[in-house]
Every structure is written in C-alpha cells, then in structure tokens.
C-alpha positions in Angstrom: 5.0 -4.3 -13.3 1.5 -3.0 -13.1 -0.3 -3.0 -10.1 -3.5 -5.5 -10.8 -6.3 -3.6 -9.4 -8.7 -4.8 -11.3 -8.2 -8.1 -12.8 -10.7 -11.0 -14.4 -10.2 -14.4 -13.6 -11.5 -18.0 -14.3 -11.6 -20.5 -11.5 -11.4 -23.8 -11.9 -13.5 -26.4 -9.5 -12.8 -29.4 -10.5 -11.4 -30.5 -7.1 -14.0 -29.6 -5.2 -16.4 -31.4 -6.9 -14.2 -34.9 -6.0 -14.8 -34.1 -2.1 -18.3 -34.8 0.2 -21.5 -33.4 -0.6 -22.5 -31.5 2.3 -19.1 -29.3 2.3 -18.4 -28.9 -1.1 -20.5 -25.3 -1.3 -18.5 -24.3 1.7 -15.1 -25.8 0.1 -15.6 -24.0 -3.2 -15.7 -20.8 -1.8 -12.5 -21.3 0.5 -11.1 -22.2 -2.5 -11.5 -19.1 -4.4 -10.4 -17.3 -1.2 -7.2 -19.4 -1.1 -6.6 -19.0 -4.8 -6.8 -15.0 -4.6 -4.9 -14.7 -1.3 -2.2 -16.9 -3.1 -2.1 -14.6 -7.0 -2.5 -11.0 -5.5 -0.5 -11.6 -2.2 -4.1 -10.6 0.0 -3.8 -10.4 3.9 -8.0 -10.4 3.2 -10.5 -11.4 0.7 -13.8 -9.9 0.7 -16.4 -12.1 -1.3 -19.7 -10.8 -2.5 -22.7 -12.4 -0.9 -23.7 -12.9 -4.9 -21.1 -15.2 -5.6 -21.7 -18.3 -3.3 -25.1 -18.0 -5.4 -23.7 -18.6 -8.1 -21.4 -21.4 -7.2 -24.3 -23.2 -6.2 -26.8 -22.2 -8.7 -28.0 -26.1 -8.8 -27.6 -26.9 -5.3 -25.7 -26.6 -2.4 -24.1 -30.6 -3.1 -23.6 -29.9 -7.2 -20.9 -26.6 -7.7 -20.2 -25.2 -10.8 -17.3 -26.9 -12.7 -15.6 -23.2 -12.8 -16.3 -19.9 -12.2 -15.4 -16.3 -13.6 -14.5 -13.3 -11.1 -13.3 -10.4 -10.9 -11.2 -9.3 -8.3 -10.8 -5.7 -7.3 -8.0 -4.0 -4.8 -10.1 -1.8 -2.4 -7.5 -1.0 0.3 -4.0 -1.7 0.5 -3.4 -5.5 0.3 -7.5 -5.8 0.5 -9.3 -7.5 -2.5 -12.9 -7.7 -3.2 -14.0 -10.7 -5.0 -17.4 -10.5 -7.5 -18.8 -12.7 -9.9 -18.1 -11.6 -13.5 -21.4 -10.3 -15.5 -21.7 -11.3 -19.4 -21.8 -8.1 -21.7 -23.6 -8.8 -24.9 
C-alpha cells in the first residue's frame, strides 16, 4: 500500500457542535487531532496555528459544521495538519 504522505481530508463537526459553548473551539480541534492520530497511526499531530482560525471563523462558541485539511508526514510517524486552500 502506499505510504499517505500527503493526503486531503474532510472533517466532519457535527458532534462538537452538540457540546457547551465555551469548549467547543477547544473540542473541535482535539477532535481533528484525535481523528488523524487514529487514520495515519500518529504518535504527534502538529496543527497549523491557521487552522483553529478557521474553525472558528464566526466565533469561538459557533464551529464550522466541517472542515477540509490536509495532512502531511514530516518525520517518521509525525503529521502536520493545514487547512486546505481553494484553487480556482
């Protein structure tokens, strides 16, 4: 099988948006931590200082319902995570 070192993804956020206000910027991040660590077997995720931005584009308390990424392998079993850029 091929080695996924750089792979797109969309995540969804759904679930987070069910929990408390005041944690769920914090929750959706974890969240796409988790969800990385669990596909590409990651001792650490790395998450660009861009993407909790863009989680919370409309507030801390109101997430986005999902999210694209893309994940890159920068060291072995180390994964950064980015938010995905529309080409036109």
């Amino acid at each position: 099988m091929k080695e996924k070192d750089n792979f797109e993804m969309v995540v969804n956020l759904r679930r987070v948006k069910m929990g408390r206000r005041n944690i769920r910027s914090r929750r959706a991040v974890n969240t796409i931590r988790e969800i990385v660590r669990r596909h590409f077997n990651a001792e650490r995720v790395v998450v660009d200082p861009l993407l909790p931005r863009i989680v919370t584009r409309n507030g801390s308390d109101k997430v986005q319902g999902k999210v694209r990424i893309v994940v890159t392998k920068i060291g072995e079993k180390i994964y950064l995570v980015r938010p995905a850029i529309k080409s036109k």
